[in-house]
C-alpha positions as CSV (number, residue, x, y, z in Angstrom):
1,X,-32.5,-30.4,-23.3
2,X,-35.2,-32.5,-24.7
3,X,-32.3,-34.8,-26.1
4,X,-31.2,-35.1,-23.0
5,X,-34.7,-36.1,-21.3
6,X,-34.8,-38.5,-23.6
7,X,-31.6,-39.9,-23.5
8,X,-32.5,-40.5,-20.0
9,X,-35.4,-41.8,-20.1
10,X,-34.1,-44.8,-22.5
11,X,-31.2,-45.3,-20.1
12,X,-33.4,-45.8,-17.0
13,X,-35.7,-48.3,-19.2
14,X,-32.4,-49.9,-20.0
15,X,-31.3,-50.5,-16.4
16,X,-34.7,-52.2,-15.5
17,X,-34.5,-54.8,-18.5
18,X,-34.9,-58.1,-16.9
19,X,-32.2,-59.7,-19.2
20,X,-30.3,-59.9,-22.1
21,X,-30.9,-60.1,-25.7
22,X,-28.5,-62.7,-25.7
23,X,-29.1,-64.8,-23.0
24,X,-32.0,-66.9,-24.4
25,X,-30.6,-68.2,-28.0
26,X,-27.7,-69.7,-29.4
27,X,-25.5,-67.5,-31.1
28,X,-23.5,-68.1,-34.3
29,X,-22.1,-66.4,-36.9
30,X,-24.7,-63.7,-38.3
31,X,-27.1,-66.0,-37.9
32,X,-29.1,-63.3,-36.3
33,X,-30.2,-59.6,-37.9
34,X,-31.1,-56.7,-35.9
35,X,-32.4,-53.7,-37.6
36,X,-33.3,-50.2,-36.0
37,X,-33.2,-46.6,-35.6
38,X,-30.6,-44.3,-33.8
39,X,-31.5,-40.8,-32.3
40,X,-28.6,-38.4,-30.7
41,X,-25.6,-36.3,-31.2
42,X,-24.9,-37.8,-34.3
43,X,-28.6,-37.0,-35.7
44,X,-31.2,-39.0,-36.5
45,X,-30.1,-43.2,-38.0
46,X,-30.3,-46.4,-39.1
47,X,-28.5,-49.1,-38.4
48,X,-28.2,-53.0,-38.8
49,X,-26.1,-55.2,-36.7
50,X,-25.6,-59.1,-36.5
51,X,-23.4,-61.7,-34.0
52,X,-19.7,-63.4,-34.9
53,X,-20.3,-64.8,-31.6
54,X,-21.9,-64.7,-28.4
55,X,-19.6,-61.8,-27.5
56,X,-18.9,-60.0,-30.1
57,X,-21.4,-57.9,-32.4
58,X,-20.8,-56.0,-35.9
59,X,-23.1,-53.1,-36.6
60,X,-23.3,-50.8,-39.6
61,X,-25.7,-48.0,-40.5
62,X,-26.0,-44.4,-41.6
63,X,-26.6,-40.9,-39.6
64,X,-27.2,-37.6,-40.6
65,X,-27.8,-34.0,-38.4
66,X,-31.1,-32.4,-38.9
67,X,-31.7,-29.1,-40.1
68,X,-30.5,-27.1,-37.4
69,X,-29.8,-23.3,-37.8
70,X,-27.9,-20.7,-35.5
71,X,-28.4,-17.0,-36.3
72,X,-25.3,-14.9,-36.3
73,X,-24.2,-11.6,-36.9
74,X,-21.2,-9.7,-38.6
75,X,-20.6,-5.6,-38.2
76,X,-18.9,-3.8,-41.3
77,X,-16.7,-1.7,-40.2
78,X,-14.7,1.2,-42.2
79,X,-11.3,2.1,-41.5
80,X,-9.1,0.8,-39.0
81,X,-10.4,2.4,-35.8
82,X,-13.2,0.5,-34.6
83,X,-14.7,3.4,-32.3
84,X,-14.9,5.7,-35.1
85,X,-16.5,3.2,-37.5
86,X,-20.1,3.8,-36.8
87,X,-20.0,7.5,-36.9
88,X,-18.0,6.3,-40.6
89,X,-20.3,4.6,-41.7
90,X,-23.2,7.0,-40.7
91,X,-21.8,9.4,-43.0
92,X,-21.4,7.6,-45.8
93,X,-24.9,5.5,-46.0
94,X,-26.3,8.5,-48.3
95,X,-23.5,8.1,-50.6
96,X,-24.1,3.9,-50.3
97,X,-27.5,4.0,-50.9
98,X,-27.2,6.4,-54.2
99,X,-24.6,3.4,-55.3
100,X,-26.9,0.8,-54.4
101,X,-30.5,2.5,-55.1
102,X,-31.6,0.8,-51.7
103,X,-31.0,1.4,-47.5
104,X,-27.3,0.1,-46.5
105,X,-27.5,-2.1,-42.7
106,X,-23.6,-1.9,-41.4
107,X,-24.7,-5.2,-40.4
108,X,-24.7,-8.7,-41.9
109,X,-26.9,-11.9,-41.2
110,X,-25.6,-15.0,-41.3
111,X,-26.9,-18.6,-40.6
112,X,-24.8,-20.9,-39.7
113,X,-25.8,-24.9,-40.0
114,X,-24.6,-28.4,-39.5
115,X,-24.1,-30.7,-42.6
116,X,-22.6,-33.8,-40.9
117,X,-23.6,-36.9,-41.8
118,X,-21.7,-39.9,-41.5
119,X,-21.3,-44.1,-42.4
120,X,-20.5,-46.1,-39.6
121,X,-19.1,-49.7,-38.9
122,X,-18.9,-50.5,-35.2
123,X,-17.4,-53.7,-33.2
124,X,-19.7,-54.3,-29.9
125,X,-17.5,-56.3,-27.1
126,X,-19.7,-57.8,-24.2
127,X,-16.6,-58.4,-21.9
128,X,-18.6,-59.7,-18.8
129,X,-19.8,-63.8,-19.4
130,X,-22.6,-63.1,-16.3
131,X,-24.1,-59.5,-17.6
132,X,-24.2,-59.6,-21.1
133,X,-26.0,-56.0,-21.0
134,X,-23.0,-54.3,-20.7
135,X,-20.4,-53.6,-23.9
136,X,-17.6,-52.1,-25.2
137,X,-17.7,-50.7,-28.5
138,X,-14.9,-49.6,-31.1
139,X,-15.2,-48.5,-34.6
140,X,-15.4,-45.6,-37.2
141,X,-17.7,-42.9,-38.5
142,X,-17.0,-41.9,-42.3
143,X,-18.4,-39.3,-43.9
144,X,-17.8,-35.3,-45.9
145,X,-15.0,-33.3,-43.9
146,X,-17.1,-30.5,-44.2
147,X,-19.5,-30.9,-41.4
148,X,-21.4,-27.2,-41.0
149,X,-21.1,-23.9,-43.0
150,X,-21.9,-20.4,-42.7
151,X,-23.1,-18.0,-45.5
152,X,-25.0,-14.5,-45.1
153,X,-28.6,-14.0,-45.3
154,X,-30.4,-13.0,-48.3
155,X,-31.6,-9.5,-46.8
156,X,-28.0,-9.2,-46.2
157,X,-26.6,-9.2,-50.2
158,X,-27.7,-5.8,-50.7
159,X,-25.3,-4.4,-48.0
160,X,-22.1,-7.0,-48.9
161,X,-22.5,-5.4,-52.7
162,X,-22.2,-1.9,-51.2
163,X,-19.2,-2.6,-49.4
164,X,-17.8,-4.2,-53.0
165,X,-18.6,-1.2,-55.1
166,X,-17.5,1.0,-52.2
167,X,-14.0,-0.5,-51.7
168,X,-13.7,-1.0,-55.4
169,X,-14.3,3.1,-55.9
170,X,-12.1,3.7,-52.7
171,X,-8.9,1.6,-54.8
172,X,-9.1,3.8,-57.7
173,X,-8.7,6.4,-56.0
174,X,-6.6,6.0,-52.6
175,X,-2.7,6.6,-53.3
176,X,-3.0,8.1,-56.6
177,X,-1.5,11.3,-57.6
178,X,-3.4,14.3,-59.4
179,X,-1.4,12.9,-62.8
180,X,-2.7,9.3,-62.0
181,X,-6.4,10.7,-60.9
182,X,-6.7,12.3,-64.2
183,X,-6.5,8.2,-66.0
184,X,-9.1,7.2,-63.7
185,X,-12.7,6.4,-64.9
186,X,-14.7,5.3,-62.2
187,X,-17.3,3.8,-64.8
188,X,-15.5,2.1,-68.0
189,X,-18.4,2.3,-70.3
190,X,-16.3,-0.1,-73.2
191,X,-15.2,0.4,-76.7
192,X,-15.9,3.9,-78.1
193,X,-16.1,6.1,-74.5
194,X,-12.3,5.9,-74.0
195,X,-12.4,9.9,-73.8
196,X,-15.4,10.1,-71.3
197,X,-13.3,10.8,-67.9
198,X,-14.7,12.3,-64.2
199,X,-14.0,16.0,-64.0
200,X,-10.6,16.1,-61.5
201,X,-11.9,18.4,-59.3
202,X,-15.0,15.8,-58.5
203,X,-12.2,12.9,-58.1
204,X,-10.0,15.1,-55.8
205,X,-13.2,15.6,-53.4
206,X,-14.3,12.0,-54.0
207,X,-10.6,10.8,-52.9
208,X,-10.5,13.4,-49.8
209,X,-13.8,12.0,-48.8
210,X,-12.9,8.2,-49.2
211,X,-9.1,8.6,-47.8
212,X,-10.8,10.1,-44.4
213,X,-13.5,7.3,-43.8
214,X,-10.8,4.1,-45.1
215,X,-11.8,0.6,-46.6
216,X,-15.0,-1.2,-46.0
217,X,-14.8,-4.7,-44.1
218,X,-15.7,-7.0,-41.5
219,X,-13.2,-6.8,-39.0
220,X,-13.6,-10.2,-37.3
221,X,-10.3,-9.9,-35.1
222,X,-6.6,-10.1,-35.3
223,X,-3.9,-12.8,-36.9
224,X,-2.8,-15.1,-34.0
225,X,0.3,-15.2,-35.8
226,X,2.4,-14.2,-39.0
227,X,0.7,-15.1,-42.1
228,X,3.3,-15.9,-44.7
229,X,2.6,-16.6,-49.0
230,X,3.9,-19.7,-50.8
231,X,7.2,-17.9,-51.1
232,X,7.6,-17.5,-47.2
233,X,7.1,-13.6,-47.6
234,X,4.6,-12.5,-44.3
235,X,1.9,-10.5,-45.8
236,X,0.0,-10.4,-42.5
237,X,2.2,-9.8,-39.0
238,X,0.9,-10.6,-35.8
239,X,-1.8,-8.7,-34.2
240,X,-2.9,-7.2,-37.5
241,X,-6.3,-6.7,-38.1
242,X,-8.1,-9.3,-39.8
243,X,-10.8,-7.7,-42.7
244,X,-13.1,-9.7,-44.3
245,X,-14.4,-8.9,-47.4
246,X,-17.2,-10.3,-49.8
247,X,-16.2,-12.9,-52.4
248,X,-17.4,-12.5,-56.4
249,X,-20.8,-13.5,-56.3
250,X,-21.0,-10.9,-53.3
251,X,-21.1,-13.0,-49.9
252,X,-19.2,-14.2,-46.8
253,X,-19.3,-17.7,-46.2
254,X,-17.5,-20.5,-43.7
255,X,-17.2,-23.9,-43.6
256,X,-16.3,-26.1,-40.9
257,X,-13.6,-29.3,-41.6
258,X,-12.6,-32.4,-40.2
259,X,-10.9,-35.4,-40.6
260,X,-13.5,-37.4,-42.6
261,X,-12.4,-40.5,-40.9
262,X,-13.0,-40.8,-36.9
263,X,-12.2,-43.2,-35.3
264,X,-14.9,-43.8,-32.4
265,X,-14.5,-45.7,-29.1
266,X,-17.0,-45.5,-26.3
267,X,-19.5,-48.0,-23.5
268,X,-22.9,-49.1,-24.3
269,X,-25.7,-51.1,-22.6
270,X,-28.6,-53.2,-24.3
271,X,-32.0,-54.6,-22.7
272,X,-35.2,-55.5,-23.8
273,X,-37.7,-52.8,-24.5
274,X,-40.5,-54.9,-23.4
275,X,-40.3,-57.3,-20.6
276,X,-40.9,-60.9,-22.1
277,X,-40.1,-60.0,-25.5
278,X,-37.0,-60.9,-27.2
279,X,-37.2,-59.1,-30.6
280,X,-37.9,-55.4,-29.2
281,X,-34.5,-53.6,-27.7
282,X,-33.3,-50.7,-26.4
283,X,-29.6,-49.7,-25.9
284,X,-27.4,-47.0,-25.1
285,X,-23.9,-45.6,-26.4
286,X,-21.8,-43.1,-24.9
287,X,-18.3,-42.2,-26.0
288,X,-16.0,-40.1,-28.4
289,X,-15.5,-40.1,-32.2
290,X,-11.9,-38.6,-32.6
291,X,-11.6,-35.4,-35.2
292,X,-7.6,-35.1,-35.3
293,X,-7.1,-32.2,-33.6
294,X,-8.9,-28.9,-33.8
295,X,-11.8,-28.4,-36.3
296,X,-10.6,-25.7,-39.0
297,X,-12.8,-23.4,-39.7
298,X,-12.8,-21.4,-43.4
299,X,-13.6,-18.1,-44.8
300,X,-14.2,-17.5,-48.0
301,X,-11.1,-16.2,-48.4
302,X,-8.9,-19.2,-47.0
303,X,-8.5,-17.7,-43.9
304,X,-9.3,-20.5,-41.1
305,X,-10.7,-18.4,-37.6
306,X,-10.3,-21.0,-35.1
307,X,-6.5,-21.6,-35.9
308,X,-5.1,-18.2,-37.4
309,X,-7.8,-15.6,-36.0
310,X,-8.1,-14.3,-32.6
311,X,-10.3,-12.0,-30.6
312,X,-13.4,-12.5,-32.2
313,X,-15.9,-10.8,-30.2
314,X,-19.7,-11.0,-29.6
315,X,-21.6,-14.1,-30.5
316,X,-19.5,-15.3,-33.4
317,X,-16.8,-15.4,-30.9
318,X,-18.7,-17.5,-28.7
319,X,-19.2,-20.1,-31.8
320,X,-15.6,-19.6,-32.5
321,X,-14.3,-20.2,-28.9
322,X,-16.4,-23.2,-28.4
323,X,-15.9,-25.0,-32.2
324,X,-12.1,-24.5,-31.3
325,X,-12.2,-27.1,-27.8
326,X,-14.2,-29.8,-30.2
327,X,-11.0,-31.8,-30.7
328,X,-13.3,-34.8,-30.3
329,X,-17.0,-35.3,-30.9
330,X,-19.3,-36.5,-27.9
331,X,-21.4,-39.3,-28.6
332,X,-24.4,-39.7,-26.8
333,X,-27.4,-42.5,-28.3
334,X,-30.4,-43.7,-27.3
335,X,-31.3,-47.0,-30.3
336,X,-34.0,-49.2,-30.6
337,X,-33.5,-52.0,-32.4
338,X,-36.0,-55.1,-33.7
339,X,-34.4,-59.0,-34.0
340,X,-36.0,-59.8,-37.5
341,X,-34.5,-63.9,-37.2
């Protein structure tokens, strides 16, 4: 909102300017250098710019997005029944916390922030011979294709490596026989131990008990659609649930991608910043820097939410939902600018 107060502001100073920065010198071939700063959508800037004629300006510069971060939250569920998960999980928190030596949350923290920062080169058009104020203005932004990211909180690690030694206990035992219980060692203790196995009767109760709660996971939503291997095979069918589990080191993370060329086209308007001086400037750009498409947005595990995940709920959703309509960028600047010759 302040942005936008701003923003304004800078417009309405813009509209008052008594003329253009052009209309008092003769223009050549950058035989002119404007410098200045940029504040807006695209973050916080620098930019230089110079004349190839009267109508027609080049600018360059650099941009890059604060430090801005979004809480979110994730549930852990267990099992495939979503109603029944909490009561679940309830029930098995004593057993989590004797794995993990500490209080289990069955929910996870994240932050999510935006890393986009971009190089720019931008064509300024002044179309109108009696209002040189006004401009047109095509060009590109350049920069990573990874433009925000998503990773869990620190207080959060403690739960994501309970869910890892939980669903690595529930895999040696779910689907084995009493023959193939009586190979299983929970804990491998290396070279020398081979012999040292669980007592059967403690892994039959231990696989009752794990069998009747299910997997551990964060059940973000469902597959849009079928999810097939390299081969063409569908692992994952439509409408099935979508579990995501912590990578190795024991987190979730996301990142956000898109093209990392974008084309940008938009309007502007320029003015003096101070009446009666010609080196101070204001101006104003409003427009669209194209992405390609739809962002894509990436778990950890490959698994991209905005394109192959549906019915995300809660807050995430909300992120989700709106990243997904960002098939282009809005461009809204406010730059000051100072003519150094």
């Amino acid at each position: 909102m302040r942005v936008s107060i701003f923003l304004a502001a800078a417009a309405m100073m813009v509209s008052v300017s008594a003329s253009a920065q052009v209309d008092s010198q003769p223009w050549d071939k950058f035989n002119h250098l404007n410098v200045g700063v940029t504040l807006g959508t695209t973050g916080l800037g620098v930019e230089a710019s110079m004349p190839i004629n009267k109508y027609l300006w080049v600018r360059s510069g650099l941009s890059f997005m604060p430090r801005v971060e979004v809480p979110m939250t994730f549930g852990i569920q267990i099992g495939d029944d979503p109603a029944a998960s909490k009561n679940k999980f309830d029930r098995m928190a004593s057993v989590l916390e004797d794995l993990t030596g500490t209080p289990v949350s069955d929910e996870v923290k994240m932050t999510g922030k935006a890393k986009m920062w971009n190089w720019h080169v931008l064509f300024d058009i002044y179309p109108l011979q009696q209002n040189l104020h006004w401009r047109v203005t095509a060009g590109f932004f350049l920069g990573p294709s990874n433009v925000a990211e998503a990773f869990n909180q620190t207080e959060s690690m403690t739960s994501l490596l309970a869910v890892d030694i939980y669903n690595n206990t529930y895999d040696k035992l779910h689907g084995k026989t009493m023959r193939e219980l009586a190979n299983v060692k929970l804990i491998d203790l290396g070279p020398g131990y081979e012999d040292i196995y669980t007592d059967l009767d403690v892994l039959l109760k231990m696989q009752e008990l794990f069998d009747k709660a299910g997997r551990m996971g964060i059940h973000l939503g469902d597959y849009s659609h079928d999810i097939t291997d390299e081969d063409g095979n569908v692992i994952h069918k439509k409408g099935d649930p979508y579990v995501m589990t912590p990578n190795q080191e024991h987190m979730v993370k996301a990142d956000m991608k898109v093209n990392a060329f974008k084309p940008y086209i938009g309007i502007g308007y320029d003015g003096r910043l101070v009446k009666g001086n010609d080196r101070l400037h204001v101006g104003f750009d409003a427009g669209i820097m194209l992405w390609g498409g739809k962002p894509s947005l990436y778990a950890h595990d490959g698994t991209d939410l905005i394109n192959d995940v549906e019915g995300i709920t809660g807050k995430v959703g909300d992120y989700v939902d709106f990243m997904s309509k960002l098939s282009v960028y809005p461009v809204a600047n406010v730059r000051f600018t100072y003519t150094i010759f």
